[in-house]
C-alpha positions in Angstrom: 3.9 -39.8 -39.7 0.5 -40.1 -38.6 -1.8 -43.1 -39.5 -4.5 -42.5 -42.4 -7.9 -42.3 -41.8 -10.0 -44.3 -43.8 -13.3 -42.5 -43.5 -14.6 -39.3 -42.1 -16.6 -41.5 -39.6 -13.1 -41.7 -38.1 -12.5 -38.3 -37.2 -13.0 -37.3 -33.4 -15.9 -35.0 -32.5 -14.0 -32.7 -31.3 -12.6 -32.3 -34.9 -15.4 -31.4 -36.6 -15.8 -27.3 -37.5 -19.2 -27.0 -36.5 -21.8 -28.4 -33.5 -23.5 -31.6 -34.0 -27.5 -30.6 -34.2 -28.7 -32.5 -31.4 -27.1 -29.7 -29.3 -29.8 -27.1 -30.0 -33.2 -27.6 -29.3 -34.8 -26.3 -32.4 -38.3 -26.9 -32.5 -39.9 -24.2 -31.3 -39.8 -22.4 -34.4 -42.4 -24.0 -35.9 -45.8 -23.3 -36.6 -47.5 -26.9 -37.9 -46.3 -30.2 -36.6 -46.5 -34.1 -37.5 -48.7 -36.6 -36.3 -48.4 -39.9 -37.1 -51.2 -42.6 -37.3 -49.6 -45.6 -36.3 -52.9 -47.3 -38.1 -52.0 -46.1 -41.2 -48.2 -46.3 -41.2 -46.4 -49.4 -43.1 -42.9 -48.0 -41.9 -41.5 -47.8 -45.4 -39.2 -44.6 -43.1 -39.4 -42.5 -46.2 -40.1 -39.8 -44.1 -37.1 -40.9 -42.2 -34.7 -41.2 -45.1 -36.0 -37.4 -45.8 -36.4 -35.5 -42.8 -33.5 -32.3 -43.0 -33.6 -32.1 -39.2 -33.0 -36.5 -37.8 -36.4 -35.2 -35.8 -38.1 -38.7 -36.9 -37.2 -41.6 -35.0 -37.8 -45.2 -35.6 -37.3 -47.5 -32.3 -37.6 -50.7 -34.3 -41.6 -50.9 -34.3 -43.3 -47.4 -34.4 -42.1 -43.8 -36.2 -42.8 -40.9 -33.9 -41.5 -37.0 -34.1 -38.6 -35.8 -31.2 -40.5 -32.0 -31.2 -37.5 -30.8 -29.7 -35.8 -31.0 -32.8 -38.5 -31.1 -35.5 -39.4 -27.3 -37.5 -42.3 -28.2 -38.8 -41.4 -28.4 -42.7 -43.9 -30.8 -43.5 -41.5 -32.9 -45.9 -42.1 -36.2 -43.7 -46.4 -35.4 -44.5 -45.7 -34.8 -48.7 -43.0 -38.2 -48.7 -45.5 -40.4 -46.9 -47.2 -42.8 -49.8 -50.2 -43.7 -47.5 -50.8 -40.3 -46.1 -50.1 -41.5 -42.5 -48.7 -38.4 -41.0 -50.8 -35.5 -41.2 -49.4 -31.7 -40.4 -51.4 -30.2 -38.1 -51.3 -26.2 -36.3 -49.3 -25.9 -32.8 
């Protein structure tokens, strides 16, 4: 018999029932989008930890949005405890 996986991490891509969401560019469908100041921000990554579409990326340093990806929801804006990313119209 096979060997047991110990995780779901395990498990090839190719294994998965449904594409990965970095395959579709997505972001187009919004209407308002983030903008950080990198003044205000203390990188707590709140609105990392709670962003439904990965669209906020942390290199280490600074938070900024992929557009490609982000729709606009505004959840990263309401999370934010110092009010550093503001939602503003496309």
């Amino acid at each position: 018999m096979g060997e047991t996986l110990r995780s779901w991490k395990e498990l090839p891509l190719s294994a998965l029932p449904f594409k990965l969401s970095t395959e579709f560019k997505t972001g187009d469908w919004r209407t308002f989008r983030p903008v950080v100041d990198q003044e205000k921000c203390t990188r707590c990554l709140l609105c990392w930890v709670y962003c439904p579409d990965m669209s906020i990326v942390w290199d280490g340093q600074r938070i900024s949005v992929n557009y490609d990806y982000c729709k606009g929801c505004g959840i990263c804006a309401r999370e934010c405890p110092v009010k550093a990313i503001e939602m503003v119209k496309e």
